[in-house]
MARSEKE-861125 format. One record per atom (N, C-alpha, C, O): atom name; residue in three letters; residue number from 1; x, y, z. Coordinates in pm, 1 decimal. Example, Ala and Ser with C-alpha at 12.3 -4.5 7.8 and 13.67 -1.06 7.14 Angstrom:
<atoms>
ATOM   doba   vodo   nuvex          X          Y          Z
ATOM      N    ALA       1     1319.0     -569.0      780.0
ATOM     CA    ALA       1     1230.0     -450.0      780.0
ATOM      C    ALA       1     1320.0     -330.0      780.0
ATOM      O    ALA       1     1423.6     -331.9      846.5
ATOM      N    SER       2     1285.0     -225.0      708.0
ATOM     CA    SER       2     1367.0     -106.0      714.0
ATOM      C    SER       2     1290.0        3.0      787.0
ATOM      O    SER       2     1340.9      113.8      803.9
</atoms>
This chain:
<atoms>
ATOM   doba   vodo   nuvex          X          Y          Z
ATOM      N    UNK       1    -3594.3     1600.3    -1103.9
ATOM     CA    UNK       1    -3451.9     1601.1    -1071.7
ATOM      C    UNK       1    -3388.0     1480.6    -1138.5
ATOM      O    UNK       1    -3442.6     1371.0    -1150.8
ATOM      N    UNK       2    -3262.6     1513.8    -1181.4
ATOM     CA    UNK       2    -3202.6     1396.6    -1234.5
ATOM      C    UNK       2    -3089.1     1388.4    -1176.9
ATOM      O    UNK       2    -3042.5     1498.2    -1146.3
ATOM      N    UNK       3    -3015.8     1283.4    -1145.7
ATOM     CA    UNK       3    -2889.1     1225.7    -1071.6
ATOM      C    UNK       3    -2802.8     1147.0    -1147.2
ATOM      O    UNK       3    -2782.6     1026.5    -1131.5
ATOM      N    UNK       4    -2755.2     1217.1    -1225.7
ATOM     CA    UNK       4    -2638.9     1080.9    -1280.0
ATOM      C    UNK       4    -2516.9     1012.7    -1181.4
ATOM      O    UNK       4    -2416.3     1068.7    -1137.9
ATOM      N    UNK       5    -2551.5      904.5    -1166.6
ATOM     CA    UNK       5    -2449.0      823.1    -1100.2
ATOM      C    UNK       5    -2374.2      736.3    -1160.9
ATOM      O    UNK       5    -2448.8      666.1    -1229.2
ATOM      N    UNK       6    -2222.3      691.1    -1176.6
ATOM     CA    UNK       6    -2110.4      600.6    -1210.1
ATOM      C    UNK       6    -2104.2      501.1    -1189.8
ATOM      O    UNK       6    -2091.3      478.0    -1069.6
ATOM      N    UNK       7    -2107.3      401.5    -1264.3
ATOM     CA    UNK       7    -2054.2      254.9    -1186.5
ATOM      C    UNK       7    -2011.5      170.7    -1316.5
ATOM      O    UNK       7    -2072.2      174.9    -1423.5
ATOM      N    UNK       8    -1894.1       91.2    -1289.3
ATOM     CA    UNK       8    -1836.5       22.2    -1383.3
ATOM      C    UNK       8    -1850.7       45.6    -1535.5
ATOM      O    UNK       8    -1882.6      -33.3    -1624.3
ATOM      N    UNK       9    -1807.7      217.4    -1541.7
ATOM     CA    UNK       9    -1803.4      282.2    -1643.0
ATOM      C    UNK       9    -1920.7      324.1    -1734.3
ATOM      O    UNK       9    -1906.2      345.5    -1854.6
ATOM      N    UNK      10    -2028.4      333.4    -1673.6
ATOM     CA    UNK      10    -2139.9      352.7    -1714.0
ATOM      C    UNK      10    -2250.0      447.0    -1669.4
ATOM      O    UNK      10    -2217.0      515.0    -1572.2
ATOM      N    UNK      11    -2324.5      460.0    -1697.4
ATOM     CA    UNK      11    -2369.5      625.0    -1655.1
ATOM      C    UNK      11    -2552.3      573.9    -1658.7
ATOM      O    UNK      11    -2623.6      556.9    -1757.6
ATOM      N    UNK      12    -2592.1      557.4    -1488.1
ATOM     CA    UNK      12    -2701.4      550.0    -1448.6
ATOM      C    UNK      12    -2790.3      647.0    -1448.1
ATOM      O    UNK      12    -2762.2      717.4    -1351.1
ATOM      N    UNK      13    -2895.3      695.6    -1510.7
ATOM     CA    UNK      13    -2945.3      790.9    -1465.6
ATOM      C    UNK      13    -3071.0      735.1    -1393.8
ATOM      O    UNK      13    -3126.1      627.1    -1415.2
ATOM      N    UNK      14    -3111.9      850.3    -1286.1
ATOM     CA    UNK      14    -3244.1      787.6    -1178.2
ATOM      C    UNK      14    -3283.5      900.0    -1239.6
ATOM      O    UNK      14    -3222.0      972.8    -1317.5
ATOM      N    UNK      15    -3412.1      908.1    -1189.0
ATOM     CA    UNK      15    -3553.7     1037.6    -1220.1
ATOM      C    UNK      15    -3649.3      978.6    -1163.3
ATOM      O    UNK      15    -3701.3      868.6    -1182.5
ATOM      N    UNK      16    -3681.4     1116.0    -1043.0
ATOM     CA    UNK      16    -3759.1     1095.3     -944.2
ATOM      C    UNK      16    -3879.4     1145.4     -984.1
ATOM      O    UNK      16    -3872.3     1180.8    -1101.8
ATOM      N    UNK      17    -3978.2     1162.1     -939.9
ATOM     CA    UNK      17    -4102.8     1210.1     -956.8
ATOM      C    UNK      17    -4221.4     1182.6     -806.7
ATOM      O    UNK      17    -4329.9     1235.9     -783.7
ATOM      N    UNK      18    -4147.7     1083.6     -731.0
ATOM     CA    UNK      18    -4282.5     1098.1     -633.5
ATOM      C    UNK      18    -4180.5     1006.5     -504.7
ATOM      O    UNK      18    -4088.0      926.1     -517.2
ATOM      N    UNK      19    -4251.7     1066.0     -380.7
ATOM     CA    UNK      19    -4185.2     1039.3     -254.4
ATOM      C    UNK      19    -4110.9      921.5     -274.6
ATOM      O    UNK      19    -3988.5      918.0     -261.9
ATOM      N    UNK      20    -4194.6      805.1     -312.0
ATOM     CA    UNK      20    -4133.0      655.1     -333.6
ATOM      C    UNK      20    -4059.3      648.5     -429.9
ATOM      O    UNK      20    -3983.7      551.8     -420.7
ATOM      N    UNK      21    -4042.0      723.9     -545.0
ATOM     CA    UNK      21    -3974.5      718.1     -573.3
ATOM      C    UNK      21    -3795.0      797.3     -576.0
ATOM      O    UNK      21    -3693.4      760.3     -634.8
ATOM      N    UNK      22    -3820.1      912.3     -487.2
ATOM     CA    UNK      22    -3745.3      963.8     -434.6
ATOM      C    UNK      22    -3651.4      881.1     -319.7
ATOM      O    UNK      22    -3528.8      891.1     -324.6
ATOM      N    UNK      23    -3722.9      792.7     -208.7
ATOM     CA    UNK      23    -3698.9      738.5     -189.4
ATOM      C    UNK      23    -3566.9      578.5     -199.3
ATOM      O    UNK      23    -3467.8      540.0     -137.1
ATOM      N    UNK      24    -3661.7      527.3     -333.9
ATOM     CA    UNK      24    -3573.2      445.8     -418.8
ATOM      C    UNK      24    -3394.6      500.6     -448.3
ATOM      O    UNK      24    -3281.3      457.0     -427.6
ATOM      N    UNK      25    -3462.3      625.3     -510.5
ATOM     CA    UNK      25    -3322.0      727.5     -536.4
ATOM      C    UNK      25    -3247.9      682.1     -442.7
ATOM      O    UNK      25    -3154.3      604.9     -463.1
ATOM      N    UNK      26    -3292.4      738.1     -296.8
ATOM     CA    UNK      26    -3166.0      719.8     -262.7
ATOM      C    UNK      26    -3111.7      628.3     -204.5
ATOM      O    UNK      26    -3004.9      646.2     -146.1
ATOM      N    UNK      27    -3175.6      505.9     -207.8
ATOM     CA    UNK      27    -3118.9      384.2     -163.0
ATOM      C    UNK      27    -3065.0      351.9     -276.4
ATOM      O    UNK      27    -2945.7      370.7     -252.9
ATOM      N    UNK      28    -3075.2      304.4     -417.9
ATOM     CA    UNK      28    -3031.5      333.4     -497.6
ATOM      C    UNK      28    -2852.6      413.6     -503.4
ATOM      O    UNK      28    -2757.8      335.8     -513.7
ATOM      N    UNK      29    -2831.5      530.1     -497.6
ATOM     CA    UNK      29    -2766.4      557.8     -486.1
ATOM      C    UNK      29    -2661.0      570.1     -356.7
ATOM      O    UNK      29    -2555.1      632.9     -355.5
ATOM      N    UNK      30    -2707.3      509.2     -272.0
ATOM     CA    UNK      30    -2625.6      503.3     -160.4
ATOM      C    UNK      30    -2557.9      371.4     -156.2
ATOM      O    UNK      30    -2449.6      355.5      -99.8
ATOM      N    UNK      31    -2655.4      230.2     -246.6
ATOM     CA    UNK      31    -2560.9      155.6     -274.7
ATOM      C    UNK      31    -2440.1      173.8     -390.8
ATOM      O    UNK      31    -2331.4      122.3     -364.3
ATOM      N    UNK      32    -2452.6      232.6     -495.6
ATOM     CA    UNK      32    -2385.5      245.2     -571.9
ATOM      C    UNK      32    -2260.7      287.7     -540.4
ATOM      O    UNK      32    -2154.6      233.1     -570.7
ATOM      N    UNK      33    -2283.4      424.2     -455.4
ATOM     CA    UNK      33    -2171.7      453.5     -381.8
ATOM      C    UNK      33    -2100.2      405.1     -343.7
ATOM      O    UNK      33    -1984.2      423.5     -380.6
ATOM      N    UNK      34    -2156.0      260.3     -187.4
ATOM     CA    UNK      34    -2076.0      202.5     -166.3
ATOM      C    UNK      34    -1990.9      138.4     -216.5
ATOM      O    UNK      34    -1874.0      138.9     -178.1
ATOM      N    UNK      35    -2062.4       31.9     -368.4
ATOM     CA    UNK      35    -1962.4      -38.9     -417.0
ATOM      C    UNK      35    -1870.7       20.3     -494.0
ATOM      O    UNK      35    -1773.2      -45.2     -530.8
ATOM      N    UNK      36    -1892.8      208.7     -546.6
ATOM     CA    UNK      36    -1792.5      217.4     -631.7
ATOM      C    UNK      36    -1656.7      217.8     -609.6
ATOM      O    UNK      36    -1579.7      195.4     -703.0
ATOM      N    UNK      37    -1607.1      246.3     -468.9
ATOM     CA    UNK      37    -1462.7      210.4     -480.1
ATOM      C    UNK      37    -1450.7       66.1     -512.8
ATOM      O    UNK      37    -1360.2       42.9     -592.9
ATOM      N    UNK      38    -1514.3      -30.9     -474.3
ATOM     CA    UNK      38    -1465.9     -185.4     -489.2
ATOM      C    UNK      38    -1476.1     -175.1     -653.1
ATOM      O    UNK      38    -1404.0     -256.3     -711.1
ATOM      N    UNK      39    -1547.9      -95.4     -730.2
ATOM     CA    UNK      39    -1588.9     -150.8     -917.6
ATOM      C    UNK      39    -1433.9      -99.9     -945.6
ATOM      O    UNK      39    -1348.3     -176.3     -990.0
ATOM      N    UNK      40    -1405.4       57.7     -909.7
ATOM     CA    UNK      40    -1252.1      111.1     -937.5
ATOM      C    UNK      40    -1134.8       34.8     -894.0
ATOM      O    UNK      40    -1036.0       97.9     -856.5
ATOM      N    UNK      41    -1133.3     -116.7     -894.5
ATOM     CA    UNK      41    -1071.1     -166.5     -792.2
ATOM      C    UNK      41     -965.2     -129.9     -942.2
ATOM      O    UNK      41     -867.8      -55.3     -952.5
ATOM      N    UNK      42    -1034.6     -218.3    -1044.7
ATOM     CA    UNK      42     -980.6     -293.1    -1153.2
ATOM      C    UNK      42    -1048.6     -287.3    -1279.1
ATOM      O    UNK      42    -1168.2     -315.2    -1286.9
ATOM      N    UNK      43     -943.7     -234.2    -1431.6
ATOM     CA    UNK      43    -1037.3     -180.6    -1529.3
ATOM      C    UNK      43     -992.1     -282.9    -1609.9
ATOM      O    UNK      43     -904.2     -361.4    -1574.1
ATOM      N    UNK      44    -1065.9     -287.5    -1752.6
ATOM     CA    UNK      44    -1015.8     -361.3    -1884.4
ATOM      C    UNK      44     -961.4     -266.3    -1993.2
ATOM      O    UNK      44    -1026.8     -162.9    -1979.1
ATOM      N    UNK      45     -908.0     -256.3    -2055.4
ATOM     CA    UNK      45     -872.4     -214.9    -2199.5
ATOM      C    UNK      45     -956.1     -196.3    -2323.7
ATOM      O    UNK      45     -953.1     -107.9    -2409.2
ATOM      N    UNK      46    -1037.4     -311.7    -2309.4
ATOM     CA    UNK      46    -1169.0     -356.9    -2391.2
ATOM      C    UNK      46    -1296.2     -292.4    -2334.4
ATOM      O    UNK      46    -1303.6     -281.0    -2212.0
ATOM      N    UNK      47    -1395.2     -249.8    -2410.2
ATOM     CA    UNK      47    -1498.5     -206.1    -2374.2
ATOM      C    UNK      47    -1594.7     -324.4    -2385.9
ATOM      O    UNK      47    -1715.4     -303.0    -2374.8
ATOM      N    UNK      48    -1558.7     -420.7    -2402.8
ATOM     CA    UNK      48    -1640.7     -545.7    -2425.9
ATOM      C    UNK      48    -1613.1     -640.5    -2329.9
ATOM      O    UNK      48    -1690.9     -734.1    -2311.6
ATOM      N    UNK      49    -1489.7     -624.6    -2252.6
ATOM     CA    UNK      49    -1474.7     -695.2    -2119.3
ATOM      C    UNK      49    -1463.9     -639.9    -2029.6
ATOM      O    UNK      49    -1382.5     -549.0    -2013.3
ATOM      N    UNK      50    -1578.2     -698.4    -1912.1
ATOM     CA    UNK      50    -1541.3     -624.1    -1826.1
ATOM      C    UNK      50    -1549.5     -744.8    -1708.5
ATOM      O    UNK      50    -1591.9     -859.9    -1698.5
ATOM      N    UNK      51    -1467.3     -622.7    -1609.4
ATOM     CA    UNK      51    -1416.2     -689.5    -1487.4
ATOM      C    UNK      51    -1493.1     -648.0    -1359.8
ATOM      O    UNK      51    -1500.2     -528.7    -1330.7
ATOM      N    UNK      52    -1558.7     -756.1    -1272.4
ATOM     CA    UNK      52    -1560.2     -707.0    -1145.6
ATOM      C    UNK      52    -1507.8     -794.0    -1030.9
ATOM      O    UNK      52    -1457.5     -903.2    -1057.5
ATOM      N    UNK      53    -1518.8     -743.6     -884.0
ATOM     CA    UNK      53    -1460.8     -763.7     -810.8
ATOM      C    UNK      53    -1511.7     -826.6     -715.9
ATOM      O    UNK      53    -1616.1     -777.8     -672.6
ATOM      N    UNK      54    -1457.7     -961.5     -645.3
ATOM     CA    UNK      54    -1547.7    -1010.7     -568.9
ATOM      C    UNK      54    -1467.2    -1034.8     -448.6
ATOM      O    UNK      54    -1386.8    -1127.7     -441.4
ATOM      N    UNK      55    -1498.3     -915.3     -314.2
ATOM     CA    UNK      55    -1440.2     -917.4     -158.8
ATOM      C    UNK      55    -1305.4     -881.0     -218.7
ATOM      O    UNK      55    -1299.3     -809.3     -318.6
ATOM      N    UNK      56    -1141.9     -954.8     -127.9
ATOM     CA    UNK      56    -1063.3     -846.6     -126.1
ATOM      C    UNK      56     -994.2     -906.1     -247.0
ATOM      O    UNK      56     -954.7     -825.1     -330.8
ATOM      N    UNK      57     -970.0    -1056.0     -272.8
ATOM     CA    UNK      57     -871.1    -1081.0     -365.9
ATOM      C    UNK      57     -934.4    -1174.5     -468.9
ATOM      O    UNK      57     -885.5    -1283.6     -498.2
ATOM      N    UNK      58    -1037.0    -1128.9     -517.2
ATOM     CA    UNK      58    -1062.5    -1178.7     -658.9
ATOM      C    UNK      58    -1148.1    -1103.8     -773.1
ATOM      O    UNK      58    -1215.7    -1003.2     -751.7
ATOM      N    UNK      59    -1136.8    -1158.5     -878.7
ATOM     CA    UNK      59    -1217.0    -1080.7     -994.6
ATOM      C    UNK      59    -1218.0    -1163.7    -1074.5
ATOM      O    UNK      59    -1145.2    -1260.4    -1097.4
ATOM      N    UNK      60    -1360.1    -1097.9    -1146.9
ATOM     CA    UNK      60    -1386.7    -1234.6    -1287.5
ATOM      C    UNK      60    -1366.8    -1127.5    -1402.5
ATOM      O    UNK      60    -1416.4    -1016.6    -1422.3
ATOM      N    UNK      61    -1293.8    -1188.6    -1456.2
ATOM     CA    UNK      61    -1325.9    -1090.6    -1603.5
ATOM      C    UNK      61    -1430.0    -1145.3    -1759.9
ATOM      O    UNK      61    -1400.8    -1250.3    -1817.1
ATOM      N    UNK      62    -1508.7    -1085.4    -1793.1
ATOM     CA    UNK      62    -1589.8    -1156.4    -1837.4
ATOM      C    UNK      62    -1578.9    -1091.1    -2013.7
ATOM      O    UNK      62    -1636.3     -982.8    -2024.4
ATOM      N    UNK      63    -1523.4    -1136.2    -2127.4
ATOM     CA    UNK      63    -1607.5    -1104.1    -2246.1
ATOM      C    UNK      63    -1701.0    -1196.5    -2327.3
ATOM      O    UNK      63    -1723.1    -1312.9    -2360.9
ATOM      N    UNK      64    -1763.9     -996.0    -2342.0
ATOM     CA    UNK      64    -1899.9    -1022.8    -2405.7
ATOM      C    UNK      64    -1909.0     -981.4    -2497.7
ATOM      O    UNK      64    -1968.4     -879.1    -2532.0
ATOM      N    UNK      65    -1821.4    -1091.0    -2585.3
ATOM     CA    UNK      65    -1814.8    -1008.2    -2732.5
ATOM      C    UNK      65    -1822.0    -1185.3    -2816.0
ATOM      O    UNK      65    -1802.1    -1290.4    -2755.0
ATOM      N    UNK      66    -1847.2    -1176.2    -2928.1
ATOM     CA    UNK      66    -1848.0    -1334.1    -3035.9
ATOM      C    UNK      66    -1713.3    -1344.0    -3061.7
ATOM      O    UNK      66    -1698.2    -1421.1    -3156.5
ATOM      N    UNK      67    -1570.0    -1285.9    -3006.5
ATOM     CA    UNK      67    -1437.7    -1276.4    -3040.0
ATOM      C    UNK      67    -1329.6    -1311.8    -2978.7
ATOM      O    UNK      67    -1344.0    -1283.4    -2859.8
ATOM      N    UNK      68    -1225.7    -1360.4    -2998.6
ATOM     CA    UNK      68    -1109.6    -1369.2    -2853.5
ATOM      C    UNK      68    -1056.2    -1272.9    -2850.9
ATOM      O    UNK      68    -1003.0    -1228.6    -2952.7
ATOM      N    UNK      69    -1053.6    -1228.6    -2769.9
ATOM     CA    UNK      69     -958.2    -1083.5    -2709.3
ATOM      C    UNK      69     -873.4    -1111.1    -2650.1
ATOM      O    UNK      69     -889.4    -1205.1    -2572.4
ATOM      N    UNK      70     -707.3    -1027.1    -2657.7
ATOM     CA    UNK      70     -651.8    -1023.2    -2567.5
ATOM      C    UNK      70     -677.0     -899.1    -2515.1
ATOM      O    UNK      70     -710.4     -795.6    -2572.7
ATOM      N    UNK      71     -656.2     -922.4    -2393.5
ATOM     CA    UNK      71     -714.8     -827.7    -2305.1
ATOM      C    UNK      71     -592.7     -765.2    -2227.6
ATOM      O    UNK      71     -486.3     -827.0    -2227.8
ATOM      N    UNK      72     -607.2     -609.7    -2142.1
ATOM     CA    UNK      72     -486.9     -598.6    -2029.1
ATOM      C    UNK      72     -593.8     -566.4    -1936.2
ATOM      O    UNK      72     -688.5     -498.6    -1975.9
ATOM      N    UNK      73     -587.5     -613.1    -1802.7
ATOM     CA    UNK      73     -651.1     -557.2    -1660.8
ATOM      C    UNK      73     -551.8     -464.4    -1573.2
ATOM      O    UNK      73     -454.1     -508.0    -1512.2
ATOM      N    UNK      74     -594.3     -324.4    -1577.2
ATOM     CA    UNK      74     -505.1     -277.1    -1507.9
ATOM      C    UNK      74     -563.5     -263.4    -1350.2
ATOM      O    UNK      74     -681.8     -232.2    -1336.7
ATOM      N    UNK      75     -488.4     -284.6    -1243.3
ATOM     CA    UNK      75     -520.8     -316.8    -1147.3
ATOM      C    UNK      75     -480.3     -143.4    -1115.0
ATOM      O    UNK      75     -386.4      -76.1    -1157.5
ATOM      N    UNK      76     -596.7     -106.6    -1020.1
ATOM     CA    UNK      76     -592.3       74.4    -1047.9
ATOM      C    UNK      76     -546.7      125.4     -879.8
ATOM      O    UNK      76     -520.3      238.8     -839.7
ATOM      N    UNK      77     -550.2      -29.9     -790.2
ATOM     CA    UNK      77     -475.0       -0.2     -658.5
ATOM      C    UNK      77     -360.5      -58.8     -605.4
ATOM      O    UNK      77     -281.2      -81.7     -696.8
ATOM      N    UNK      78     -325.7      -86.6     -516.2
ATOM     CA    UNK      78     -178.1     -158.4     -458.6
ATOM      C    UNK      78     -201.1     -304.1     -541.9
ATOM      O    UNK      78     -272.5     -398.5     -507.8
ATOM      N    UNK      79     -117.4     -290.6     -661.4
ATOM     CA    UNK      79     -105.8     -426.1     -740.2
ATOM      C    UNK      79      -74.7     -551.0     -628.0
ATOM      O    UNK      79      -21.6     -553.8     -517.0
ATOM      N    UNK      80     -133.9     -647.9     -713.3
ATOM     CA    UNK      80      -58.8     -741.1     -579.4
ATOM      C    UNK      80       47.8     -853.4     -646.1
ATOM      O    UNK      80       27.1     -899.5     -758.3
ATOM      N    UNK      81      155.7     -889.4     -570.1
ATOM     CA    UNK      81      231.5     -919.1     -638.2
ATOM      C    UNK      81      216.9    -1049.8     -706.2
ATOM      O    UNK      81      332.1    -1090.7     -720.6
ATOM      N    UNK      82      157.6    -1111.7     -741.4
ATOM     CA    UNK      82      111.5    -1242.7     -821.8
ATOM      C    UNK      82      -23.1    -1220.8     -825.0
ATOM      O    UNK      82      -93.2    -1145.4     -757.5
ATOM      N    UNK      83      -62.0    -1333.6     -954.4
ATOM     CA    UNK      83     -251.1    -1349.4     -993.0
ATOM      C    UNK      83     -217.6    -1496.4    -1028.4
ATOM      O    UNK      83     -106.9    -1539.8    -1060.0
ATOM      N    UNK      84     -344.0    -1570.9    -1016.1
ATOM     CA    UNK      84     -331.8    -1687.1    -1066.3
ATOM      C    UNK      84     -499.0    -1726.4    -1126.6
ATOM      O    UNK      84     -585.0    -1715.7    -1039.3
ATOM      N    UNK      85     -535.5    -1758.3    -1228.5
ATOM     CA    UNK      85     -659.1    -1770.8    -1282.8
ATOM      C    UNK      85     -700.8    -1951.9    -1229.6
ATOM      O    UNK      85     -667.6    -2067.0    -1257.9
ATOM      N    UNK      86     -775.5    -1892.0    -1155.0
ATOM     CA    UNK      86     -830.4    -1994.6    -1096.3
ATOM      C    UNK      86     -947.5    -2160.3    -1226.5
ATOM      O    UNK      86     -941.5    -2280.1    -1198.8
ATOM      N    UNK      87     -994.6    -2127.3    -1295.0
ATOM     CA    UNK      87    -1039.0    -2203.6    -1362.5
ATOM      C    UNK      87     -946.3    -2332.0    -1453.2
ATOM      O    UNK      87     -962.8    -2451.6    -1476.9
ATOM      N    UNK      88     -839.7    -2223.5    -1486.0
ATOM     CA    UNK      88     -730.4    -2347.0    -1551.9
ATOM      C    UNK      88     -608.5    -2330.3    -1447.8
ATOM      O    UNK      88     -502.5    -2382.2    -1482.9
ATOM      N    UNK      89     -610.3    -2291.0    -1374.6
ATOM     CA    UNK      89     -467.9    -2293.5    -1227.5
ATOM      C    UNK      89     -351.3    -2240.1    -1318.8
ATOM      O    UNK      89     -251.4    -2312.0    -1321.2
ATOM      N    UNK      90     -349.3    -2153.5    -1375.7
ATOM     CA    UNK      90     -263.0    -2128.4    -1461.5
ATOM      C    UNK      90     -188.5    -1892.2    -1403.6
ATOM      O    UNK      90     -224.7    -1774.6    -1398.5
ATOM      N    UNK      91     -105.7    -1961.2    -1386.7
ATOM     CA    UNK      91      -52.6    -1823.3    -1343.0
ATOM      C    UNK      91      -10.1    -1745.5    -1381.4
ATOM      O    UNK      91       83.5    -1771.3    -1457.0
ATOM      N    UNK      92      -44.9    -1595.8    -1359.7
ATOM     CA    UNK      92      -58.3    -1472.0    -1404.1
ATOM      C    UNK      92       25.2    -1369.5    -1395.5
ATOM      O    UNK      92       26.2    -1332.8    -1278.0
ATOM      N    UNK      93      119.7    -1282.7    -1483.0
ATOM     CA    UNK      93      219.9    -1235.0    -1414.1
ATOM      C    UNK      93      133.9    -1071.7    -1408.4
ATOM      O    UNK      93       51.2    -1031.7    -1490.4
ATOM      N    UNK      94      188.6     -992.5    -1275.4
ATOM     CA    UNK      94      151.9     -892.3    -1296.7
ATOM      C    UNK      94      261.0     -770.3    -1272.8
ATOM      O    UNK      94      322.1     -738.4    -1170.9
ATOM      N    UNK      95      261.9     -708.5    -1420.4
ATOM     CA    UNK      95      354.6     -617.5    -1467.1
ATOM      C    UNK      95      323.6     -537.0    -1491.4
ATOM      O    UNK      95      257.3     -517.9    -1593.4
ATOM      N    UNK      96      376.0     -398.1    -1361.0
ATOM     CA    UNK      96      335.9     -217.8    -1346.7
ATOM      C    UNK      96      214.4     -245.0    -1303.5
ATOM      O    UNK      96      162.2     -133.6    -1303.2
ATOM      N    UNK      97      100.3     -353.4    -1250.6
ATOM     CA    UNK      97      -36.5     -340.2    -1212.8
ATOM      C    UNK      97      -84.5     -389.9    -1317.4
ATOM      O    UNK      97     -203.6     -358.8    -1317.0
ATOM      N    UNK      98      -64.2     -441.9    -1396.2
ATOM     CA    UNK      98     -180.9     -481.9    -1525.1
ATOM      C    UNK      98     -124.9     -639.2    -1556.9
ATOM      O    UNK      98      -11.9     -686.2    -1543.7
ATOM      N    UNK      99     -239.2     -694.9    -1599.5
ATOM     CA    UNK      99     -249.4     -864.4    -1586.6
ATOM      C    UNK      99     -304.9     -822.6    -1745.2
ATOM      O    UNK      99     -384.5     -738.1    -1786.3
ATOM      N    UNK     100     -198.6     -953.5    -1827.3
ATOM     CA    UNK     100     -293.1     -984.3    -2007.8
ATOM      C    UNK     100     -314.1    -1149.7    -1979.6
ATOM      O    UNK     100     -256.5    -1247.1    -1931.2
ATOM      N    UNK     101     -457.4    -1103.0    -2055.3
ATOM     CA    UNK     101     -503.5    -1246.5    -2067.5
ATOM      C    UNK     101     -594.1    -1255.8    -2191.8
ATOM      O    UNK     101     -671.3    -1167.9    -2230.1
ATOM      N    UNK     102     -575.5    -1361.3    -2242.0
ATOM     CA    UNK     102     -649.9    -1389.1    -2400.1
ATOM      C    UNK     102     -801.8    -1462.4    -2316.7
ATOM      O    UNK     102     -806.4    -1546.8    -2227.2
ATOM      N    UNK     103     -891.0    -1405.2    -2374.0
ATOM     CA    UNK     103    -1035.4    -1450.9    -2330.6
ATOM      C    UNK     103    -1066.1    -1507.8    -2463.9
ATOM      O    UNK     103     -997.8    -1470.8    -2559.4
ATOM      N    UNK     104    -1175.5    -1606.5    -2483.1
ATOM     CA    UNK     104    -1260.1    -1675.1    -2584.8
ATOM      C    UNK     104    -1404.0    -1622.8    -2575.0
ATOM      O    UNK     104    -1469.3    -1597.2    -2473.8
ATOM      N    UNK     105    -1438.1    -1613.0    -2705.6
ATOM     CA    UNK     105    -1553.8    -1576.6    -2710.1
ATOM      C    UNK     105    -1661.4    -1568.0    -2576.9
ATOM      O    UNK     105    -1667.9    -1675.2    -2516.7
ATOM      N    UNK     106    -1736.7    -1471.4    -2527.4
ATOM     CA    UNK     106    -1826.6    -1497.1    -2404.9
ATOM      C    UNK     106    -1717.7    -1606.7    -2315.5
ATOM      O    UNK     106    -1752.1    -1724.9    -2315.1
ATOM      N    UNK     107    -1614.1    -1576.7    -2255.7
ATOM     CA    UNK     107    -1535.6    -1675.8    -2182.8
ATOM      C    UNK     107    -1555.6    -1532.2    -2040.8
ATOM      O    UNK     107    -1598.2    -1416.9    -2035.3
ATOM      N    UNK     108    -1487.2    -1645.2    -1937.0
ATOM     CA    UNK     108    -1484.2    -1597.5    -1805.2
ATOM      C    UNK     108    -1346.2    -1643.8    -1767.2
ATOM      O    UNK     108    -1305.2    -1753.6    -1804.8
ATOM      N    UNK     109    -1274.6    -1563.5    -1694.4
ATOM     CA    UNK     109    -1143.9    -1582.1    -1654.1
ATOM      C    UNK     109    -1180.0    -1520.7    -1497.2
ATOM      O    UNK     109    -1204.3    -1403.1    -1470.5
ATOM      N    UNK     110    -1175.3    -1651.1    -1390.3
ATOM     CA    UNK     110    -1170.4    -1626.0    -1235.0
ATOM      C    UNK     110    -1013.7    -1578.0    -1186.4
ATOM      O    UNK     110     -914.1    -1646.6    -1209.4
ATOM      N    UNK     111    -1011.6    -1478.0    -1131.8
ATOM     CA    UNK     111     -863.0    -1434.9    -1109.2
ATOM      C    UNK     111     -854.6    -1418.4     -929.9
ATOM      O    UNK     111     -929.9    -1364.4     -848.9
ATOM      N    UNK     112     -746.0    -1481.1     -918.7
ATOM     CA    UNK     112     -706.4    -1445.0     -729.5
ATOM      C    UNK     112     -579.7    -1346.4     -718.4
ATOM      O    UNK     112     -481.4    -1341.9     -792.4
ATOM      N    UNK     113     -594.9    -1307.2     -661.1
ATOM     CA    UNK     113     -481.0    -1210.3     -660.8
ATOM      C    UNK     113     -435.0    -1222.1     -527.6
ATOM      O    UNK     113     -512.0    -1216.4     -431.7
ATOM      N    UNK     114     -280.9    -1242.4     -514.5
ATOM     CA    UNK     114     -193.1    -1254.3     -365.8
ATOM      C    UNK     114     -115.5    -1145.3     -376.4
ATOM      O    UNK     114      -35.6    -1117.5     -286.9
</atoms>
């Protein structure tokens, strides 16, 4: 049996073959589940940055590319009305749900969202 499961745009496949590992499956997939509404919180533009989500009001966005990107994060639920990037305290406007931010090579941008 095969199970393809979703998560932060990517496509897990499990393959079972024996109780324990059947097992695995589905713990496995029962976490995934849980977190996928929190991964859909918030997407990138870039397939080279990506964003996740940490509890209710933050996210790191991370590229992983040798390049600076500007980037857009579209925030895919109740936008919130300000962001502020926590590493340089430097504040974020967010317009229609989506936050741009220029990343540096392999850079990390900590984001809070109010």
């Amino acid at each position: 049996i095969i199970a393809p499961v979703y998560t932060f745009g990517c496509s897990v496949t499990l393959r079972q073959s024996s109780l324990l590992d059947q097992v695995t499956m589905r713990t496995v997939t029962a976490i995934l589940r849980a977190i996928l509404p929190v991964a859909a919180v918030a997407k990138s533009d870039d397939p080279k940055v990506y964003v996740e989500r940490f509890g209710d009001k933050y996210l790191t966005v991370f590229n992983d590319s040798d390049r600076k990107k500007d980037v857009v994060v579209t925030i895919t639920t109740k936008p919130p009305a300000k962001a502020k990037e926590l590493l340089s305290g430097a504040g974020l406007t967010v317009t229609d749900g989506k936050l741009k931010l220029t990343l540096g090579a392999e850079d990390v941008a900590v984001i809070e969202l109010d």
